[in-house]
N, C-alpha and C positions, 0 to 999 in steps of 0.2 A: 134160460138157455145156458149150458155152457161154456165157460170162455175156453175160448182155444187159440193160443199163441204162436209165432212161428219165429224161427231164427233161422236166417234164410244168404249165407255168407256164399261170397265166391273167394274159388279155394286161389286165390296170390300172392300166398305168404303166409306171413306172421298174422295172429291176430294181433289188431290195433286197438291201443285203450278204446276208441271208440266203437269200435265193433263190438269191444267185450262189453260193456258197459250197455250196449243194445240187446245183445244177448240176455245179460243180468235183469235189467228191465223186463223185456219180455218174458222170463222166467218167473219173475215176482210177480208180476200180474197175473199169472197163471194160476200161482202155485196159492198166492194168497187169495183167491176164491175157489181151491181146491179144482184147479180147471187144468187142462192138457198142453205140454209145453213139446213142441213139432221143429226137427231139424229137418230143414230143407236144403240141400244143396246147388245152388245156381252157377252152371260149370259150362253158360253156352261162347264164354266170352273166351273163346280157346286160344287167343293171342294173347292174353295175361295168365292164364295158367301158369300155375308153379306146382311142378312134379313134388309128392308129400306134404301139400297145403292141407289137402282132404283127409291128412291123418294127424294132419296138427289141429287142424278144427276138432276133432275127436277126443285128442289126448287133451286140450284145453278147457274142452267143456267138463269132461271128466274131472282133471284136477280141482277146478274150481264148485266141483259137485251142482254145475248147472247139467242134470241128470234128462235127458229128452225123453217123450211117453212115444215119438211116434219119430221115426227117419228110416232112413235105407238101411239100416241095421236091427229097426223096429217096426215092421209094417204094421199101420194101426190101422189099414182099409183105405188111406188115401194116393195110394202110390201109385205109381213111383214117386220118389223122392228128390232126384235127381233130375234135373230139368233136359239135360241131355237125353236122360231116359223116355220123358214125360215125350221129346218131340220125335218121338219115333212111332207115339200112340196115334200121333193125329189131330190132339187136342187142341192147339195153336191156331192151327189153319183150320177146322170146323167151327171156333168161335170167331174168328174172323172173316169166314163166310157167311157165318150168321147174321152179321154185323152189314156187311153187302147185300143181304138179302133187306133188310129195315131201310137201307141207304144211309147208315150211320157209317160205312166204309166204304171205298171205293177202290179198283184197280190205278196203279200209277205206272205208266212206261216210258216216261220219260228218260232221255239218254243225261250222262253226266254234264255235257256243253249246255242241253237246254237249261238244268238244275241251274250254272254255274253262272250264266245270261240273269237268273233273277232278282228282278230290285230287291235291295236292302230299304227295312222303315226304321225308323227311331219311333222306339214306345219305351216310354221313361225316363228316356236318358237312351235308353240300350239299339244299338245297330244292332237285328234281326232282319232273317233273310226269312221272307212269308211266303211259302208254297203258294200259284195262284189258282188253285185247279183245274188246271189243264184240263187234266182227264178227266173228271168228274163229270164231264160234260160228253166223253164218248158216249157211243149207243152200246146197247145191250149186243149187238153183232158185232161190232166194230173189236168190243171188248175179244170176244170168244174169238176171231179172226186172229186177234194179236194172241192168243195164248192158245190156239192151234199151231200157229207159225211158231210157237215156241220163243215169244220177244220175252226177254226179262223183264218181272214189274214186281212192284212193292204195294200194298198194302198201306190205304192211308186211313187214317180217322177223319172221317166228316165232321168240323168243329165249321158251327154256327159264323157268318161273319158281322154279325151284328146283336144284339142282346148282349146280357154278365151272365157269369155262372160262377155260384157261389157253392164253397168248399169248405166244410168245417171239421178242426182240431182240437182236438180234448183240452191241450194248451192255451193255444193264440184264438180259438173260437171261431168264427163264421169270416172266410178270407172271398173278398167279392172279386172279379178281373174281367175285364172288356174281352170278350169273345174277338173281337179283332185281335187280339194278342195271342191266342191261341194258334199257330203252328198247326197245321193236319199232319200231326205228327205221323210217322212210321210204325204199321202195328207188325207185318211181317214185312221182314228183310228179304232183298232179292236171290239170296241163299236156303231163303224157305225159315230162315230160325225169328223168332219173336225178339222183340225189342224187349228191353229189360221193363220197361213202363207194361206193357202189356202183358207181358208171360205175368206177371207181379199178379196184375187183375184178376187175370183166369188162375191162376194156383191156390190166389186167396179165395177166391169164392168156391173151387171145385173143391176144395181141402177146409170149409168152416172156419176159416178163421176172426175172429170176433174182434183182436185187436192187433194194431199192425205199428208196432216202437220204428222209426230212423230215424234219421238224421236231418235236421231242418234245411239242409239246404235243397232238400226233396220238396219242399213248402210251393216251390215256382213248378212242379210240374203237375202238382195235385190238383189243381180241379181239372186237369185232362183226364185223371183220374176218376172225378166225380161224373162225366159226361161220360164216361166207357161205362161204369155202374148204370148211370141212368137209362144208357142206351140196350142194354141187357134184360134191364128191367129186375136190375139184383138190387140186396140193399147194402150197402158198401159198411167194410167195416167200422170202428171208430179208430181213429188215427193220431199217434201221440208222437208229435215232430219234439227232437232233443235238441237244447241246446249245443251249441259250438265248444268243443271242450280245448281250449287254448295254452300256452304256456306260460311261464310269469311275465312274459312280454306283451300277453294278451294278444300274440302271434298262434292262426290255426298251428295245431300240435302234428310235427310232422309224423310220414309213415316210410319211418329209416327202419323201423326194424330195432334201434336201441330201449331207450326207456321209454318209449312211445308204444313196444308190444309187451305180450304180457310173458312170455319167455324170457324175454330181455329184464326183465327186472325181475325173473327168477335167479336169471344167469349173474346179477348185481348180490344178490342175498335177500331178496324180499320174501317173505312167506308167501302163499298162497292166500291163504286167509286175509290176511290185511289188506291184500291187493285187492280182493274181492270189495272188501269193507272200505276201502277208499274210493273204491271206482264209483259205488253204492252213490256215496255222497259227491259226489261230481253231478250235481246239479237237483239232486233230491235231498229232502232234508225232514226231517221227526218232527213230531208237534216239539217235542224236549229239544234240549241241546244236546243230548248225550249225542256222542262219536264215534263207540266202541259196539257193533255189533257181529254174533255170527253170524251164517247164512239163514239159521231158521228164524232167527230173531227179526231178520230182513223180511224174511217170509211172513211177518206175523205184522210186522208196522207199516210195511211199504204201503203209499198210497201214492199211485200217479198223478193225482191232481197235488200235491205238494210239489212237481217239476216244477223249476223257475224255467223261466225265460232267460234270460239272460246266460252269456255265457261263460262256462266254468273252469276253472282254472286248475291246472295240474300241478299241484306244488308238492315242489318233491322234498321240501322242507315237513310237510306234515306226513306226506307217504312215509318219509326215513322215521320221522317220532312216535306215527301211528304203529311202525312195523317195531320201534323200538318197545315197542306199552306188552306187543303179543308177542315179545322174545320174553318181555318180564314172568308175565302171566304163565310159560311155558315149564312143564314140569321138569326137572331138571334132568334127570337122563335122557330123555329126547332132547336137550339143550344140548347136551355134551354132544350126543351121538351127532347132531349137525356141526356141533363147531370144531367136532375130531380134524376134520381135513384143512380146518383154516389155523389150528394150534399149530397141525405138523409142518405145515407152510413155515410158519416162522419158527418153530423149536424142531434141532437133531437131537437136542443132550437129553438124557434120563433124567425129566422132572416130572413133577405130579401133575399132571394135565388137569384131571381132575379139582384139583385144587385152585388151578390157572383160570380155570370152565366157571366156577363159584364168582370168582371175579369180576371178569366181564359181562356176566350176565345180564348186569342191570344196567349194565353204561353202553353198550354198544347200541345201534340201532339197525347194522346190515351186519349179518354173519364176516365179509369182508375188512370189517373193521377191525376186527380181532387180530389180525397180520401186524399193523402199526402199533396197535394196541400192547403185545406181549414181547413184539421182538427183543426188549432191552434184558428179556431173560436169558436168552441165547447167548447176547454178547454186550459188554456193555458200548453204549456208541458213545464218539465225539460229542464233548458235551462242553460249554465254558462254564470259570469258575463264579464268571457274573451268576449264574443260576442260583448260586446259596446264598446270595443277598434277595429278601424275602419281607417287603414293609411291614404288611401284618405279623407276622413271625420275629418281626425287630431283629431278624439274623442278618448279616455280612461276611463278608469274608472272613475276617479275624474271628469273629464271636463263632464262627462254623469250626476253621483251624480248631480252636482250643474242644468244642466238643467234640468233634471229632479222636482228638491224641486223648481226651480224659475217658471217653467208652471203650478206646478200642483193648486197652488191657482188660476190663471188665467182659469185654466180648471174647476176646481169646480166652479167660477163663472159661469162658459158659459152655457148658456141657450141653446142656438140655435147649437146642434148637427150635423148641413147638415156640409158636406164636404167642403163645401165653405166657407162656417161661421167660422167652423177652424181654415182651410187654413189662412183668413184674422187674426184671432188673433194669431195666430204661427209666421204667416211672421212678422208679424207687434211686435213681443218680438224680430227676429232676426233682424229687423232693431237697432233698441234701443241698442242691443247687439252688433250692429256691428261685426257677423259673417255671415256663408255663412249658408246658409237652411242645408246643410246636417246636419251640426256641431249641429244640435237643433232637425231634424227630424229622424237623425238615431239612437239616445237615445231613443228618444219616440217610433218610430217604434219596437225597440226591443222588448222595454219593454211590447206593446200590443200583441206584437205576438211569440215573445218569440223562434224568427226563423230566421237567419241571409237570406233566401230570402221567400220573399213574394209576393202576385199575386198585389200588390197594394202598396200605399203610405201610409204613416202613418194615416193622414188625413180620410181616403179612409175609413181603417180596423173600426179608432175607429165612424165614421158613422155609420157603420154596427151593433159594438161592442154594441154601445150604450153609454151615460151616466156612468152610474153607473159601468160598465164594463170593461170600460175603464179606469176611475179613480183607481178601484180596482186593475189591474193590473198595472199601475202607480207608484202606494202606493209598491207596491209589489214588483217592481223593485228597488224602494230606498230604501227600506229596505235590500235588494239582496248584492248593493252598499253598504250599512252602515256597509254590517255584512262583506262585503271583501272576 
């Protein structure tokens, strides 16, 4: 049989790591048994609607090359697509009369005060308010009398009040629960639209779907799920519930819309890729250790029964290191080309970008770092003189002063600017001197950049710097020294 996958979002926003991350799953399952990955969109929940959600859904899955075989932009023969669309066919309300015809549903007319009148039980711990089937007990006339007269009613599921019924997940395995605990949940609403439990059922079986990725905390309403399957007489797909994806507080990961969606940590400097590749491992993981993969690579090792349990943690300590590895890896003129806009942020003066771009390549981890990162080439900033006192480097103030005043004639002579050319007359004072490079390059480095770290070598900056530039901050430094 073919597997056939769905990613099935309501359009209210941003996607959320967690969504995306269900998406990605569902995609891998697909893709890694060469099987069909189906975007569905589920839009009947029209008070949370967000105008442009349904084109963010689009442009995200795009980006992230989670490419769909079948949606409302791809009819693959199971459509419509769009659930809104879907309840205009009928299909809702024929499977739910189906379900009335078995006596696995029943009409409910109950007004709001009666609903509101009903005991509350404690089952586990938990205050639940248990439908008592009123109505289940109408007659067959009684019912068609009240839906002549036009009374509003809902659509209940007839769940057992006595027996268990047992629900299993490719995960957590066979989850048992006292039919007393079961709810005659709501299959159609008194609006005519399906409950998201129910439409869920009917879309998945009408539309093949073989496995069904969310979110565990859907765990408590599934084997209502398994009893609408039963009651059908369909065979229900297999069901891989994800863990809780939390933050380093081990706090649910909220949905602000910041670094909790996947725009937002576009809008930070995160690559695509890496986002993909970190979400991947938020709760899945390789027979190896390795950590670094693309999406086909994904596509080739993922195996869902590697899902933990347990829930995972968003650390954006490894997201920044992980995004920093596939800045490295990055060919360098698409380096540049992205980090043009973050140079020109912090540099107006005519310097070699390109040369700047070399630099931070390997040290930054978010495109935005590069702003604090170069600024000192623009202007030198506020800096104290403590900074040229350096333990390892055995420099201080005084020992800085004197190399400072003893290169800076040797530097005014220098013609030849290139890093190399430097380099040769720096070493060649610290030979003479009989000290080590730092003891001579970490006074100078200060003093050019005026920043105890920097993306480069002394050497390196004042190439950049220039001449004149360099000298002048030089001067500025032993003056710095003189005044104490």
């Amino acid at each position: 049989m073919k597997i056939r996958t769905r990613y099935a979002p309501s359009p209210t926003g941003r996607m959320h790591v967690g969504n995306l991350r269900s998406a990605l799953y569902e995609f891998l399952i697909a893709k890694h048994e060469g099987g069909d990955f189906m975007l569905r969109i589920e839009d009947t929940d029209q008070e949370r609607y967000v105008e442009g959600a349904t084109e963010i859904i689009y442009r995200t899955l795009e980006k992230t090359g989670l490419i769909h075989d079948e949606g409302p932009d791809k009819d693959g023969g199971y459509g419509p697509y769009v659930q809104s669309e879907r309840i205009k066919t009928g299909i809702y309300m024929k499977y739910a009369e189906e379900l009335i015809e078995k006596g696995e549903a029943y009409y409910c007319f109950c007004d709001k005060e009666r609903l509101a009148s009903l005991k509350t039980e404690v089952v586990e711990g938990k205050e639940i308010s248990i439908y008592d089937k009123h109505c289940l007990s109408l007659s067959r006339e009684e019912v068609e009398a009240n839906l002549a007269a036009g009374k509003p009613f809902v659509i209940r599921q007839n769940n057992p009040a006595e027996g268990s019924t047992t629900f299993h997940d490719e995960l957590y395995g066979d989850i048992t629960v006292e039919n007393a605990e079961l709810d005659d949940m709501i299959l159609i609403k008194s609006d005519g639209f399906p409950t998201y439990n129910f439409a869920n059922v009917v879309d998945d079986h009408t539309m093949n779907i073989t496995h069904v990725v969310r979110g565990n905390e859907y765990l408590s309403s599934s084997p209502k799920y398994a009893r609408l399957y039963d009651a059908f007489g369909w065979e229900a797909p297999k069901y891989v519930h994800l863990p809780l994806v939390t933050d380093e507080n081990h706090k649910k990961l909220a949905k602000r819309g910041g670094s909790e969606s996947f725009e937002g940590l576009l809008e930070q400097g995160f690559l695509t890729e890496a986002i993909v590749n970190f979400i991947a491992l938020l709760g899945w993981s390789p027979e190896d250790n390795r950590e670094i993969f693309s999406l086909d690579e994904l596509i080739k090792e993922f195996d869902y029964h590697r899902i933990s349990k347990s829930p995972a943690v968003f650390d954006m300590v490894k997201l920044r290191w992980m995004n920093g590895e596939y800045i490295k890896a990055m060919d360098f003129d698409t380096f540049c080309e992205m980090a043009e806009p973050f140079l020109k942020k912090a540099l107006t003066k005519e310097l070699d970008l390109r040369k700047i771009a070399a630099m931070v390549k390997t040290r930054i981890e978010v495109f935005p770092d590069i702003v604090e990162m170069v600024d000192f080439f623009e202007a030198l900033p506020a800096y104290d003189i403590s900074m040229y006192t350096h333990k390892k480097m055995k420099t201080n103030a005084a020992s800085s002063l004197e190399v400072l005043q003893e290169v800076l004639p040797l530097l005014e002579a220098q013609e030849d600017y290139s890093n190399d050319a430097l380099y040769e007359t720096l070493t060649k004072y610290v030979a003479e001197k009989g000290c080590k490079n730092g003891y001579v390059m970490w006074p100078i480095r200060t003093a050019v950049s005026g920043k105890q770290t920097t993306p480069a070598g002394a050497t390196e900056i004042m190439e950049v710097l220039g001449k004149e530039a360099s000298l002048e901050r030089i001067r500025r430094g032993i003056e710095m020294l003189r005044e104490g």
